[in-house]
C-alpha positions as CSV (number, residue, x, y, z in Angstrom):
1,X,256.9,64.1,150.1
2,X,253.7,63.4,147.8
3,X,253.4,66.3,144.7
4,X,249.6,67.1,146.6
5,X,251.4,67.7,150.0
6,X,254.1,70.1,148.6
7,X,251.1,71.9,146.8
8,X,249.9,72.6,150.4
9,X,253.0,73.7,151.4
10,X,253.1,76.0,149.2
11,X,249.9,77.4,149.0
12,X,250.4,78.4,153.2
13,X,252.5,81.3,153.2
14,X,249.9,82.9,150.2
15,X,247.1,82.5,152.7
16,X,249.1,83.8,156.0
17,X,250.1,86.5,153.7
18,X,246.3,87.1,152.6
19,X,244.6,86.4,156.3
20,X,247.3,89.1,157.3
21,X,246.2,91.4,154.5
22,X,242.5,90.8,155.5
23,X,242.7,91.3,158.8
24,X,244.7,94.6,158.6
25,X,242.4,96.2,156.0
26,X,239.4,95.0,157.9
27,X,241.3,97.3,161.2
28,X,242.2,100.0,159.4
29,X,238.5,100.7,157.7
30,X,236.8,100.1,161.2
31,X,238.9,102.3,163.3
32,X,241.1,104.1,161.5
33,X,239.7,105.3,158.0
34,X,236.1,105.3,156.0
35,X,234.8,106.0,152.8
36,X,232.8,108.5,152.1
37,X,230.8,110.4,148.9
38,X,229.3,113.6,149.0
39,X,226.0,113.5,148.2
40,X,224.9,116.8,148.0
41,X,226.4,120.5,147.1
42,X,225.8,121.5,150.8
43,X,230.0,122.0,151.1
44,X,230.6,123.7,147.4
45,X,232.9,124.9,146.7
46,X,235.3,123.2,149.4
47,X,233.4,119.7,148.6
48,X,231.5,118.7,145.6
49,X,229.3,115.8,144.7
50,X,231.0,113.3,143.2
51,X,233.8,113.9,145.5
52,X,235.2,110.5,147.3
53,X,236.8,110.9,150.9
54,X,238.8,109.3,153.4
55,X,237.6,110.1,156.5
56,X,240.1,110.0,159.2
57,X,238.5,108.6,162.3
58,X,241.6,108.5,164.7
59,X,241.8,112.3,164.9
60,X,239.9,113.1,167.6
61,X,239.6,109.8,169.4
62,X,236.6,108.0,171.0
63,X,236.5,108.9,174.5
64,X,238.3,105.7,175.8
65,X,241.3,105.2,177.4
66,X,243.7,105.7,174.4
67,X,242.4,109.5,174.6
68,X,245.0,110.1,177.3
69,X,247.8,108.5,175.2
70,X,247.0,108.9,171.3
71,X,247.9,112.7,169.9
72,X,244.1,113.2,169.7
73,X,242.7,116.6,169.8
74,X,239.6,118.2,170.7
75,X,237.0,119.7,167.8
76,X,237.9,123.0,166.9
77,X,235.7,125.8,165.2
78,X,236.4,125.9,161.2
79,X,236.9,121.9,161.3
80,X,235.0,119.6,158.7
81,X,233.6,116.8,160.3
82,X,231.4,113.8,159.2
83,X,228.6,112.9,161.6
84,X,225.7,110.9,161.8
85,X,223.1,113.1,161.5
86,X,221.3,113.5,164.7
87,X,217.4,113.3,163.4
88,X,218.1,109.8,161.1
89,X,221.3,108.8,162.7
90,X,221.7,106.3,159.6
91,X,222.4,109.1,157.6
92,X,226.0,110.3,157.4
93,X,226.4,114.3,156.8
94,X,229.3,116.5,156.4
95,X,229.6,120.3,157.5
96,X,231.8,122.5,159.0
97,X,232.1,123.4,162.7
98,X,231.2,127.0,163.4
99,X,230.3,126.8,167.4
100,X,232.0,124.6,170.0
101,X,230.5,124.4,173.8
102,X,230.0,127.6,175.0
103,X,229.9,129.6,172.1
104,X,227.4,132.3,171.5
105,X,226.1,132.3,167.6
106,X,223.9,134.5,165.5
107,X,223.9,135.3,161.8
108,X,223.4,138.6,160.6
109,X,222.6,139.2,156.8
110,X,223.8,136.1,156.3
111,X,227.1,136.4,157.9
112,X,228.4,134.5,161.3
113,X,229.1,136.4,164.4
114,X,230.8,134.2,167.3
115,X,230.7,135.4,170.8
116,X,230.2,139.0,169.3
117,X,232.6,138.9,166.4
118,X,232.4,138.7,162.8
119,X,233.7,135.3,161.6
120,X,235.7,135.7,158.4
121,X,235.0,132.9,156.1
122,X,236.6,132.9,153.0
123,X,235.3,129.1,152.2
124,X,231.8,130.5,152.0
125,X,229.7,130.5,149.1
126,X,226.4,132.9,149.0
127,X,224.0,131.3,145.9
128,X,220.8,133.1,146.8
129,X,219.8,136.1,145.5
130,X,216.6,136.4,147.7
131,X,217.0,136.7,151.6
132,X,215.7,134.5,154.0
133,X,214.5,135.9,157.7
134,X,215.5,132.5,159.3
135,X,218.3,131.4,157.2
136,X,220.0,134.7,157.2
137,X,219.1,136.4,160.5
138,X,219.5,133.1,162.9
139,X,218.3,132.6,165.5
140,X,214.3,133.7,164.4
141,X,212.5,132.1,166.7
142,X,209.1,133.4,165.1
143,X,210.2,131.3,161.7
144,X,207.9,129.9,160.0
145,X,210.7,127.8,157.8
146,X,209.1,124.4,157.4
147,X,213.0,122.8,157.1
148,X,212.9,123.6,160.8
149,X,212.0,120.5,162.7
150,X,209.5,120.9,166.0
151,X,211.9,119.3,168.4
152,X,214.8,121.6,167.7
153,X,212.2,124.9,167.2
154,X,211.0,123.7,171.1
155,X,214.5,123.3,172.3
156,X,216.0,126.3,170.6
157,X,213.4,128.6,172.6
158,X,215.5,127.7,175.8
159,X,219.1,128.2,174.3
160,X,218.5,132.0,172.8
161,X,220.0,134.7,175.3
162,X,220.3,137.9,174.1
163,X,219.7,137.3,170.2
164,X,222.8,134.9,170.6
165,X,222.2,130.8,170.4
166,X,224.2,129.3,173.7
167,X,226.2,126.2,172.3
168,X,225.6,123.4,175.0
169,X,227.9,121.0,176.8
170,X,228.8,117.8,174.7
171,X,227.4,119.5,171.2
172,X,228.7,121.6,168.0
173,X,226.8,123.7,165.9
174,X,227.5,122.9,162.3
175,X,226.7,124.7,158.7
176,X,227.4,124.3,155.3
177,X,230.0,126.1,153.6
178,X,227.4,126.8,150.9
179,X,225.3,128.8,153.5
180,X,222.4,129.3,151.4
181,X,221.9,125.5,150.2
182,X,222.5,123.7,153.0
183,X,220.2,122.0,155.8
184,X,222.6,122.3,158.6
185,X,222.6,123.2,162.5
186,X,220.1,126.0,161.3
187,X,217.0,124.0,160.9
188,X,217.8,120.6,163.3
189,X,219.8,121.8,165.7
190,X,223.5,120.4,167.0
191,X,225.4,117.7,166.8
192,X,226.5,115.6,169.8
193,X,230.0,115.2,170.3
194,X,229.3,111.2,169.8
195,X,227.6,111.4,166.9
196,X,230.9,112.4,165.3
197,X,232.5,109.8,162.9
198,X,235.8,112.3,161.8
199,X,237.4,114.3,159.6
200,X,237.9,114.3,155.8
201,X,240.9,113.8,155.1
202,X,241.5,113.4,151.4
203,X,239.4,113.5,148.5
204,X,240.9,110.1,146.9
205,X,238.7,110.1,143.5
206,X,236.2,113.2,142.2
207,X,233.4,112.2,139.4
208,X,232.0,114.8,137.5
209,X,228.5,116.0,137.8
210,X,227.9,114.7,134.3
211,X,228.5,110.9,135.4
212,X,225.8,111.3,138.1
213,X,223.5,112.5,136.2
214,X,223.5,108.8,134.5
215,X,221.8,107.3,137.5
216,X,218.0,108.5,136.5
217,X,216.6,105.2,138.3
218,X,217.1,102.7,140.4
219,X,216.5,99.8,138.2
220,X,219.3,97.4,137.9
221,X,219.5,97.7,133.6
222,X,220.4,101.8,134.5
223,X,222.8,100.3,137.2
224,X,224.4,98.2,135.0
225,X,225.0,101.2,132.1
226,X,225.9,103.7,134.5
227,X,228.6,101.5,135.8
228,X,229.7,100.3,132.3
229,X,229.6,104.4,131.3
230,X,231.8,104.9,134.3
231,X,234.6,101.5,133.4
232,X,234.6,102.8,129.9
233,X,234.6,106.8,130.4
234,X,237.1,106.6,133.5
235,X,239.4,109.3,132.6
236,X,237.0,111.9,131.4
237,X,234.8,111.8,134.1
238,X,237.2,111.6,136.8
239,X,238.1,115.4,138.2
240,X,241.9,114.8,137.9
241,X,242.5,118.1,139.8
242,X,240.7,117.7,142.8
243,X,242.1,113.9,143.1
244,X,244.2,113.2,146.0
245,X,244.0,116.5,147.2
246,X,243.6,117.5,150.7
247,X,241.0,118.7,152.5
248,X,241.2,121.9,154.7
């Protein structure tokens, strides 16, 4: 047996064991897990920017025929769910569920009432002092709240019964837990039940505020120092308490 054979020989179970490798992590981040960042402070305090997710996609399965067989369940009210959001699908959001099909919603003085009860939402964070007709008194359908996009002002006109919104077939009405920051369900209506990606499911790294705040353009020299800041400042920007933490 020639040396350059035996090389080859041994060099086959590395790449069976690497293909292997591949091919699992390629499975498990296209239908089973996905990485996400928060963006924006829509979900403070339950999410923050900076915060890095796993989003668990298996958890309420995709409408095939593993629904009848995988321990899926159905979206509840009070879950978090990342979505593609419905006006630039593109886009990925996160929000909390508030209405499910069926459900009649209004907000009074800020506060959600579901099918004639007051929600109690101890996740919710209130930031504005100064109240809002449309945000806190949904559904206003004389707003004038530019936020509001024309398609879902026209729609919302033939889903309001009583004072009460009428969550559709198919759909979820969605909000941010930080109620008074957030461009949610409010202002472009719901979310179709295929538009949704999962759930979070842990928060697997947090950067503090203070590292974004490096990115003040797009050019690739600030690129380059923002991600040599973050090599070389690792521990004191990461948010050690909030890393590998569960999200509820």
């Amino acid at each position: 047996m020639t040396a350059a054979y035996q090389s080859r020989v041994d060099w086959l179970p590395f790449l069976q064991s690497l293909v292997i490798t591949v091919v699992i992590a390629v499975f498990v981040i296209t239908f089973v897990v996905q990485a996400f960042q928060i963006p924006s402070e829509s979900m403070e305090n339950t999410l923050l920017i900076g915060d890095y997710l796993l989003v668990d996609k298996l958890r309420y399965g995709g409408g095939g025929i593993w629904d009848g067989i995988m321990p899926y369940r159905q979206v509840r009210g009070g879950d978090i769910v990342v979505f593609h959001y419905p006006v630039s699908p593109s886009q990925h959001f996160v929000k909390r569920v508030v209405g499910v099909p069926g459900d009649r919603i209004r907000l009074i003085h800020g506060d959600v009432y579901l099918n004639g009860k007051r929600l109690q939402e101890a996740y919710v964070r209130h930031t504005s002092p100064l109240p809002d007709p449309f945000r806190d008194e949904f559904p206003r359908l004389s707003s004038s709240a530019q936020e509001v996009t024309r398609t879902w002002r026209l729609q919302m006109e033939k889903l309001v019964e009583n004072g009460e919104l009428i969550v559709p077939e198919g759909h979820y009405f969605v909000l941010g837990d930080n109620r008074d920051e957030s461009l949610d369900s409010r202002y472009w209506g719901f979310v179709p039940r295929e538009n949704i990606i999962g759930r979070p499911l842990l928060i697997y790294w947090s950067l503090r505020s203070e590292g974004d705040n490096l990115q003040v353009s797009s050019t690739a020299g600030d690129k380059l120092y923002r991600f040599a800041y973050a090599v070389s400042h690792l521990y004191q920007i990461t948010r050690w308490d909030r890393t590998f933490r569960l999200v509820h």
